[in-house]
C-alpha positions, -999 to +999 in steps of 0.1 A: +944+176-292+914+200-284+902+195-319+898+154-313+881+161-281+860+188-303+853+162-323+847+132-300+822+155-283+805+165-316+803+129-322+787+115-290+758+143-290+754+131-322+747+092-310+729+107-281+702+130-306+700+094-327+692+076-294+664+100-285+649+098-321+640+060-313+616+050-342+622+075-362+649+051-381+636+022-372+618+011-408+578+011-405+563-025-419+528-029-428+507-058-410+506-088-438+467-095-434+458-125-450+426-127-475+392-135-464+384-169-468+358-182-494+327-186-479+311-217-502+272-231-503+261-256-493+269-284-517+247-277-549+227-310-541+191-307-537+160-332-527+119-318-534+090-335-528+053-321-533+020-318-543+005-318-578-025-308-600-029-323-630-050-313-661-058-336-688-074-321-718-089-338-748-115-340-772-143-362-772-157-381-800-185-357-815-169-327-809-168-321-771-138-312-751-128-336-722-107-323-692-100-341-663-083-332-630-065-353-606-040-350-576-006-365-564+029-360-555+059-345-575+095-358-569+124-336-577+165-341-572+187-320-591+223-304-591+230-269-598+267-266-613+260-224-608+234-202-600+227-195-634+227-238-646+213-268-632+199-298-638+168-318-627+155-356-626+118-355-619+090-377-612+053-375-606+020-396-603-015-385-602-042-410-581-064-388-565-096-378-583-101-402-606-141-403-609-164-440-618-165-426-656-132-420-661-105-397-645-068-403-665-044-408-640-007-392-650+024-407-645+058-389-655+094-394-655+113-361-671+152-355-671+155-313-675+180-287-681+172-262-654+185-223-663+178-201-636+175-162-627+184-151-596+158-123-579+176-116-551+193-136-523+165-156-518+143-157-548+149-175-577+132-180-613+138-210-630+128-229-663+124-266-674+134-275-704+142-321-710+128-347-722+105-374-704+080-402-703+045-399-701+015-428-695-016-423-686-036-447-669-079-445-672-096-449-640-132-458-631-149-474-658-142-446-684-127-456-723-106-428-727-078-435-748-046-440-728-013-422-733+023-441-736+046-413-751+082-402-746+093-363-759+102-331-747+086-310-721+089-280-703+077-258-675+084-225-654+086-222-617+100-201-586+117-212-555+124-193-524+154-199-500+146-204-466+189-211-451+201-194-424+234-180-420+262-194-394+282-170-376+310-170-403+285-160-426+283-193-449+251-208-459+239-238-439+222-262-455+181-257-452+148-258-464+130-244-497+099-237-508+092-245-549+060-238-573+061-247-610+038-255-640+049-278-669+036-291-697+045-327-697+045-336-734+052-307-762+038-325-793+002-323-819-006-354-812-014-360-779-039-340-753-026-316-731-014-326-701-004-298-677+004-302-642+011-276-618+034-290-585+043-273-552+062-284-520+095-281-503+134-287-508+164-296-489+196-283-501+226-301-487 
């Protein structure tokens, strides 16, 4: 008889020291914390427009080199599948300059593979490399010859990033700012025609 009680005591401190403990059997579980969402960029859409130079260079009859300069505006859309890739439709005119002897007037449509090297978060390198049409129109009373070509082209430029950040941290869609020089025709036998275009962009 005493033993049972022995033992009923023994076992009720025992629940009583296990009572006490608390947590210290109760299993510990880690907080499941879910991952960070992705924070995207704007949609890889983008509108440009600005100004443009362009050079016309040629040789005259005798001898004599002819270079002409004239003004307009540049057009750009283009979609960048990565930050690395893109690609550009471009147009530009020329109709500023154009003296009473002459003055060729540049008109351009150019469909360009656009590879790209990122600086840093805002700056970015990027090359033009397509194939386009090129005409020339002579103003004033000038008798250049006129130009009515299709072939490639290319150019280099730089654009800088102007987007702001929301309070999650994703890009908002914003403004740019682009430069870039191209050479509108790559072949012997046509003059040179360089133009060099800069302005602004709107990424959506």
């Amino acid at each position: 008889m005493k033993k049972t009680i022995l033992l009923s005591i023994a076992a009720l401190a025992a629940i009583g020291t296990l009572a006490q403990a608390g947590g210290d059997i109760v299993p510990v579980y880690e907080p499941v914390v879910a991952p960070e969402a992705i924070q995207y960029d704007s949609v890889p859409v983008y509108l440009g427009v600005g100004l443009n130079r362009g050079i016309y260079s040629d040789s005259c009859k005798g001898g004599c080199n002819y270079e002409d300069v004239t003004g307009g505006l540049t057009l750009r859309a283009g979609y960048d599948f990565n930050e690395y890739i893109g690609a550009e439709l471009r147009y530009l005119a020329t109709f500023w300059g154009a003296d009473d002897l002459g003055g060729e007037e540049l008109q351009h449509v150019g469909l360009y593979i656009k590879p790209m090297m990122p600086i840093n978060e805002q700056l970015n390198v990027y090359g033009l490399v397509g194939y386009g049409l090129t005409t020339t129109t002579t103003g004033g009373n000038g008798n250049l010859g006129e130009v009515d070509e299709s072939g490639f082209g290319a150019g280099l430029g730089l654009e800088y990033d102007i987007d702001t950040q929301d309070a999650e941290g994703a890009l908002e869609s914003g403004w740019g700012l682009f430069v870039d020089y191209q050479r509108l025709l790559i072949k012997s036998d046509v003059p040179d025609m360089d133009v060099l275009s800069g302005g602004v962009t709107f990424d959506f």
